[in-house]
MARVO-42413 format. One record per atom (N, C-alpha, C): atom name; residue in one letter; z, y negated, x. Coordinates in steps of 0.001 Angstrom, whole numbers. Atoms other than C-alpha are relative to their C-alpha. Example, Ala and Ser with C-alpha at 12.3 -4.5 7.8 and 13.67 -1.06 7.14 Angstrom:
2
N  a  0  1190  890
CA  a  7800  4500  12300
C  a  0  -1200  900
N  s  -60  1190  -820
CA  s  7140  1060  13670
C  s  730  -1090  -770
***
This chain:
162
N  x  -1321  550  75
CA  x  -65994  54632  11962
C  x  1023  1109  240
N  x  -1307  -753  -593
CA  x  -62628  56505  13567
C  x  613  -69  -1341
N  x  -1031  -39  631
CA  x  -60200  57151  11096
C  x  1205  795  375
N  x  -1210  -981  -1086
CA  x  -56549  57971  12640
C  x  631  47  -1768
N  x  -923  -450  1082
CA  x  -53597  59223  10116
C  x  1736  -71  1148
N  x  -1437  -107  -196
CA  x  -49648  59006  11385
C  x  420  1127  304
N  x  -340  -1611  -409
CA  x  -48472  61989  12962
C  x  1428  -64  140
N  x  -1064  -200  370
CA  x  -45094  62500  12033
C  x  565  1439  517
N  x  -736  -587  -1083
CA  x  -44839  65566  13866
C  x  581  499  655
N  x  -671  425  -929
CA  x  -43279  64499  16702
C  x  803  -1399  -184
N  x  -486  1093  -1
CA  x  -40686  62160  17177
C  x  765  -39  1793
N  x  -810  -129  -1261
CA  x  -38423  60997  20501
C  x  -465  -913  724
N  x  238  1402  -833
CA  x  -38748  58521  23240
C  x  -1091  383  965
N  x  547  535  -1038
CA  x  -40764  57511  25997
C  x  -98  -702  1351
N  x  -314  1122  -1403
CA  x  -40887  55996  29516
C  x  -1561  -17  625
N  x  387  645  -581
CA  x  -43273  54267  30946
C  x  -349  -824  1440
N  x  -383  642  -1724
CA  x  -43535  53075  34955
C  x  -1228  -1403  -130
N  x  941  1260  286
CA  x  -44917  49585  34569
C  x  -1451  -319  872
N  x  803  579  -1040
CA  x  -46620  48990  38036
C  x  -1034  1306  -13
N  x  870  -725  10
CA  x  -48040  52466  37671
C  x  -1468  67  -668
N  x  960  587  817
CA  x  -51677  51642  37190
C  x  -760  1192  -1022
N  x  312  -950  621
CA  x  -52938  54905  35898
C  x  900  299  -1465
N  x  -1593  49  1471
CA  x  -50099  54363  32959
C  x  322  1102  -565
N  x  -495  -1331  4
CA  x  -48756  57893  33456
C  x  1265  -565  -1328
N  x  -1407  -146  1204
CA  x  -46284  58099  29723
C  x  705  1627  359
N  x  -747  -1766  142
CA  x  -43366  60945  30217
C  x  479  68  -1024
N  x  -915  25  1844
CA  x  -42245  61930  26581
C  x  1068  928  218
N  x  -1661  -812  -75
CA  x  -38668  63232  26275
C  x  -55  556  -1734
N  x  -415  -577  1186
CA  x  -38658  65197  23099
C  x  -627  1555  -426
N  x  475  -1264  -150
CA  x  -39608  68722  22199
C  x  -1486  724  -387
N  x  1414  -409  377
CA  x  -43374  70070  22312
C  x  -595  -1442  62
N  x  120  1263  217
CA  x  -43755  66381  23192
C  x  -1795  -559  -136
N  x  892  311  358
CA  x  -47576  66753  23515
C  x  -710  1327  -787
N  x  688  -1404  794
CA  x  -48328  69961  21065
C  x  -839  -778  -966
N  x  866  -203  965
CA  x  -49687  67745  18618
C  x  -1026  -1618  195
N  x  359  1290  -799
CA  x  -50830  64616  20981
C  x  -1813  762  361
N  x  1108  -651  -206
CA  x  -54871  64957  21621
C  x  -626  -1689  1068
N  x  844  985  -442
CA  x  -57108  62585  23996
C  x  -853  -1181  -1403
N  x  552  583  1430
CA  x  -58591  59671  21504
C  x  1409  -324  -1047
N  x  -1017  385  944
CA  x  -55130  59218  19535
C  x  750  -1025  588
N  x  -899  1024  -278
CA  x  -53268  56448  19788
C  x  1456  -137  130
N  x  -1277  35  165
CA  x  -49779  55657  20617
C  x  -146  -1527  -6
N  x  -1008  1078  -245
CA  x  -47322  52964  20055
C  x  1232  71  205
N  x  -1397  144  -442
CA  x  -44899  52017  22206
C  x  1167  -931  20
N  x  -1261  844  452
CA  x  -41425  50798  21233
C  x  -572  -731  -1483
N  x  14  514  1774
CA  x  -42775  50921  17675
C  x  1171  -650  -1049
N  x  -1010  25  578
CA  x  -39377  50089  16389
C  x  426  -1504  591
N  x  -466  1115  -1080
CA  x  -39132  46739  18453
C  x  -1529  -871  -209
N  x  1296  549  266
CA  x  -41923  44236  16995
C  x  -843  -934  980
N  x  334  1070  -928
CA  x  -41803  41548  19713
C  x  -920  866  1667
N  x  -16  -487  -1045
CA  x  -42124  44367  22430
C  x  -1090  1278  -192
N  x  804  -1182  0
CA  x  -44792  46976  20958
C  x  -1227  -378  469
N  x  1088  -38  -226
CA  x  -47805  47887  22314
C  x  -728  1322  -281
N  x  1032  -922  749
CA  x  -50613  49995  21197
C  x  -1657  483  1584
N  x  623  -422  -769
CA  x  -52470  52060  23784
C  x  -1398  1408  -423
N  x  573  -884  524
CA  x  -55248  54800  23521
C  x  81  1311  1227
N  x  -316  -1089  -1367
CA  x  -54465  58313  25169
C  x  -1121  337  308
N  x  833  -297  -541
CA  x  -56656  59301  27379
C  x  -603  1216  556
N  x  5  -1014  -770
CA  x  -55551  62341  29297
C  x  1432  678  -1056
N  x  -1449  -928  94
CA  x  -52713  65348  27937
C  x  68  807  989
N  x  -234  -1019  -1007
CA  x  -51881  66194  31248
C  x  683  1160  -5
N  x  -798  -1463  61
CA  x  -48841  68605  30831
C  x  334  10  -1396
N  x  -780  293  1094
CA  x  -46440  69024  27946
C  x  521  -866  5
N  x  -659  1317  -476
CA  x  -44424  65962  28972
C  x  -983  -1159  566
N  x  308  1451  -543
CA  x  -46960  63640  30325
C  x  -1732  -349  -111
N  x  1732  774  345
CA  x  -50065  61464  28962
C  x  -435  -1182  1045
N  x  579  1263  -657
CA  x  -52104  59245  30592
C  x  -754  -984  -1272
N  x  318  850  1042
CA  x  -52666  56347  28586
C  x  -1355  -1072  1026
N  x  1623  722  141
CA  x  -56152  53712  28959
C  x  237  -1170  919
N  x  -893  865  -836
CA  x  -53384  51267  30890
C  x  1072  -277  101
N  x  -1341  -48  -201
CA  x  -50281  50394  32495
C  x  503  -1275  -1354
N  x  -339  1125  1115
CA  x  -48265  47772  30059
C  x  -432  -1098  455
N  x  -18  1658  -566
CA  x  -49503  44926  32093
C  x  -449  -953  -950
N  x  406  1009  722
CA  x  -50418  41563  30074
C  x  134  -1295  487
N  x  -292  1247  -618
CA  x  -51278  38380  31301
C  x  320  -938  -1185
N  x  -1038  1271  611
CA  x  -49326  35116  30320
C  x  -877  -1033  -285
N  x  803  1187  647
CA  x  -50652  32633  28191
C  x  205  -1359  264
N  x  -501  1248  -498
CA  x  -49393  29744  29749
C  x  487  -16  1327
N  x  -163  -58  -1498
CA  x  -47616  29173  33295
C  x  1337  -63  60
N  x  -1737  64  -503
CA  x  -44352  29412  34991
C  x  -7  -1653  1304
N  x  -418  1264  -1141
CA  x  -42646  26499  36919
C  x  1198  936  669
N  x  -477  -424  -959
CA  x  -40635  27977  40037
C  x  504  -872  985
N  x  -707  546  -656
CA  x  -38075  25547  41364
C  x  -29  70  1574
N  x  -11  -368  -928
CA  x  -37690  25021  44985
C  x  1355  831  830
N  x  -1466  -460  -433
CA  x  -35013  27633  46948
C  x  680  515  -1291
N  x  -672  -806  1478
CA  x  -34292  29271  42991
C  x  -965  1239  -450
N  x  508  -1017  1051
CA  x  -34763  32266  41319
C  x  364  166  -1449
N  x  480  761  1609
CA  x  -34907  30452  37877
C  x  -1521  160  -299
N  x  1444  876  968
CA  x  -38399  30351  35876
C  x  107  -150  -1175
N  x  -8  599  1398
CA  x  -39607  28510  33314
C  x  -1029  415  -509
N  x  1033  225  166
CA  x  -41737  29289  31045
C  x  -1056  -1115  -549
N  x  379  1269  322
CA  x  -44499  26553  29677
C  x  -382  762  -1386
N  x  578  -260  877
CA  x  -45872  28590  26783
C  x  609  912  -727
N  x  -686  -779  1068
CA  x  -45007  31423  24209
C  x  586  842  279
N  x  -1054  -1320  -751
CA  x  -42333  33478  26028
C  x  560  386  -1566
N  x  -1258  108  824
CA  x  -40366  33018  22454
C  x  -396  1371  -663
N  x  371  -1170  734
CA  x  -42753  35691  21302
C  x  -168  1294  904
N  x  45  -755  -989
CA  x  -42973  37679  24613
C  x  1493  1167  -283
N  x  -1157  -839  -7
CA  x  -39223  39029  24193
C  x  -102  315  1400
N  x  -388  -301  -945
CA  x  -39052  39437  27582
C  x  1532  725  535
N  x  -1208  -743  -537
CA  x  -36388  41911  29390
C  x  826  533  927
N  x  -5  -476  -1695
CA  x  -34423  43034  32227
C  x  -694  1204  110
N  x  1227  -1243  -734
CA  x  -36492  44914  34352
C  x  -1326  306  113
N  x  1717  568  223
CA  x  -39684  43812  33000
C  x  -134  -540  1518
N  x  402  562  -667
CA  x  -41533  42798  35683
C  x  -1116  -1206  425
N  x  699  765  275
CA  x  -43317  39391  36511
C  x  -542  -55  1459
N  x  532  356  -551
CA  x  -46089  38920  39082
C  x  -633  -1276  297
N  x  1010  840  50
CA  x  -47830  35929  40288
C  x  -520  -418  1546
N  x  614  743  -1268
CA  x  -49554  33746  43043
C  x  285  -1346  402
N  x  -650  2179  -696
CA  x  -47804  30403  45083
C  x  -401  188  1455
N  x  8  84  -1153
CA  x  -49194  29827  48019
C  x  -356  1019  1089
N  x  726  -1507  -265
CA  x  -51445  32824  48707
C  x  891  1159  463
N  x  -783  -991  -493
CA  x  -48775  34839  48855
C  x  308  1082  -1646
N  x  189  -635  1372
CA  x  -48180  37567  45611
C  x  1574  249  164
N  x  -1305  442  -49
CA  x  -44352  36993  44574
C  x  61  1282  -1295
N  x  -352  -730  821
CA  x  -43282  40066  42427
C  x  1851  300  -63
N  x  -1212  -662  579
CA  x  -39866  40149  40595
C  x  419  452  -1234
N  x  -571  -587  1600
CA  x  -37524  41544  38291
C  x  770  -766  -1128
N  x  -990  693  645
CA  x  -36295  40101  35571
C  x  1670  543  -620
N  x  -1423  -596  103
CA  x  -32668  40145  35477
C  x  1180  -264  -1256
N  x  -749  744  1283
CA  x  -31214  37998  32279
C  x  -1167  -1508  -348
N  x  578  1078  512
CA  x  -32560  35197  30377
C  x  -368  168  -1393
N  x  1503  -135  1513
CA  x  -34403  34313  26902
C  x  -585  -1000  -180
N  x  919  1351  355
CA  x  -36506  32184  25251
C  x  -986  -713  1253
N  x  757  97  -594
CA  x  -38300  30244  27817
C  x  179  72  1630
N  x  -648  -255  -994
CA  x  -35927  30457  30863
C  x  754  1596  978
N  x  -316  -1527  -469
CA  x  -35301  33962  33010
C  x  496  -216  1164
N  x  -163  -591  -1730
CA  x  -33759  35115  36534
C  x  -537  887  544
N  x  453  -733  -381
CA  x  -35496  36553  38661
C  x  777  821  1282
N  x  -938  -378  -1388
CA  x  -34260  38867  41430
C  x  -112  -467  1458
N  x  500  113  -1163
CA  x  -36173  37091  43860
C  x  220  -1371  340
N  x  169  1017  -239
CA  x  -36157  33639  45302
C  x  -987  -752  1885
N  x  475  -244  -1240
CA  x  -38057  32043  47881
C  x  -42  -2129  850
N  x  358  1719  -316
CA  x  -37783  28573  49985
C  x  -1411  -487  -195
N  x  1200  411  357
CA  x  -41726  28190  49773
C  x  -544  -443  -998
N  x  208  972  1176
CA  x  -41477  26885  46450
C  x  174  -1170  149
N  x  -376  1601  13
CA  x  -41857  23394  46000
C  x  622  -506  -1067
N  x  -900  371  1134
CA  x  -39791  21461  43700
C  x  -1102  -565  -998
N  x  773  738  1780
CA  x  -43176  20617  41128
C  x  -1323  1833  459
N  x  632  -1308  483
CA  x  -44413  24339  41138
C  x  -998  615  -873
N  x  359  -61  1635
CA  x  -45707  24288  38057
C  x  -1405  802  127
N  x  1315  -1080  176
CA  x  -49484  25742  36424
C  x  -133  1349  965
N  x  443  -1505  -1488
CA  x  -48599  29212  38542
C  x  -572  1057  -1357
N  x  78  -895  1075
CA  x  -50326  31860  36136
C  x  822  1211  515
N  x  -1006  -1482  406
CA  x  -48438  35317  35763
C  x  -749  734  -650
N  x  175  -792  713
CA  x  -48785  38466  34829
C  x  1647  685  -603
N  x  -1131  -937  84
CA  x  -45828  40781  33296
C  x  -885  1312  -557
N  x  170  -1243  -76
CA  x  -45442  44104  33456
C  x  1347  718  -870
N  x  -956  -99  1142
CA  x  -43266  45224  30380
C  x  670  1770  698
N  x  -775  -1499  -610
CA  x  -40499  48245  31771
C  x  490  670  -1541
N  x  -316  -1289  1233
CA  x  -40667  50949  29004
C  x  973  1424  253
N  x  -624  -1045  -443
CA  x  -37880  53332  29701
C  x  948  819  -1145
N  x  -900  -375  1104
CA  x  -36867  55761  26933
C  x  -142  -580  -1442
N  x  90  830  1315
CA  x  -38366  53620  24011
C  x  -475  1094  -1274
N  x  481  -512  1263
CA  x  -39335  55244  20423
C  x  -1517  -246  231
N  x  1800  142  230
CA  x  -43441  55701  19860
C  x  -30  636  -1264
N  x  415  -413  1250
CA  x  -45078  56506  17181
C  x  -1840  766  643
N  x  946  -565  -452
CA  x  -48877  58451  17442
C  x  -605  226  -1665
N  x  1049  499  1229
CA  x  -51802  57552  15146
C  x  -1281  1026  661
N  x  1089  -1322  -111
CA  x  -53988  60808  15143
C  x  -1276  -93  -328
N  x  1691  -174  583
CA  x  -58053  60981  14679
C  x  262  819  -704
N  x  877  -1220  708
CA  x  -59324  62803  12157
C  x  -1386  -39  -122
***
C-alpha cells in the first residue's frame, strides 16, 4: 500500500495546455519542482471543487515543468444536441456538475467530420461555442463529446509518497 502525505512546501499556480497529450504542467512559483518527485500526485485547481482533477506525476523534467500520466481530457457522460447553422450546445446530461469554462475545450464527431471548439460563455446545460457549422441538422442530438478542461494559472496542491 502507497501512502502519500501533503506537501506544503510549495505553493503557486499552474498551467496546463489541454490538447497537449503528453500533459506537459508549467508551475509558476519558486523551486516549483525542488520538492515534486515522479509517483506524487498533484491536484489541479484544488481550490475549485467542480473543476479539480487529480493526476499522477510522471516525469520532473526541469524546475518549471512536469509531465503528468494525462492531458485534462474527460469524456461526457451524456450527449450534446448541435442546432442547425448555430454555435449553441446543449447539453443532455450532468454539465451542472462539469462547471464548464471559457476556453475549455469541447471535441466531438457529426458527420465523420471531428468539430473542435472553444467554449466561449454559457452555464448549466447550455454553452457557445466559437464554432458553427451549416452541416448540422436541426435534430443533432446523441453526438458524444469529449472536453478538454483549459488550466491556466490555477492553484495545485501535491500529495507526496512516503
Amino acid at each position: 500500500m502507497k501512502i502519500f502525505t501533503k506537501n506544503t512546501a510549495i505553493t503557486g499556480t499552474v498551467t496546463l495546455d489541454p490538447l497537449n497529450i503528453t500533459g506537459n504542467a508549467v508551475g509558476f512559483s519558486v523551486n516549483f519542482t525542488s520538492s515534486i518527485s515522479s509517483n506524487d500526485i498533484i491536484i489541479l485547481n484544488n481550490d475549485v471543487e467542480s473543476r479539480k482533477q487529480v493526476k499522477l506525476v510522471v516525469n520532473v523534467n526541469t524546475s518549471s515543468l512536469l509531465t503528468l500520466e494525462s492531458n485534462t481530457k474527460f469524456y461526457g457522460d451524456g450527449y450534446i444536441n448541435v442546432p442547425y447553422n448555430s454555435n449553441t450546445i446543449t447539453f443532455t446530461s450532468n454539465t451542472y456538475t462539469l462547471n464548464l469554462a471559457a476556453n475549455d475545450i469541447v471535441k466531438f464527431e457529426f458527420d465523420s467530420s471531428i468539430i473542435t471548439g472553444k467554449i466561449l460563455s454559457g452555464s448549466g446545460k447550455t454553452y457557445t461555442i466559437n464554432t458553427s457549422s451549416a452541416t448540422f441538422t436541426a435534430n443533432a442530438n446523441l453526438v458524444s463529446y469529449a472536453v478538454y478542461p483549459y488550466f491556466d494559472n490555477v492553484s495545485f496542491e501535491i500529495l507526496k509518497q512516503i
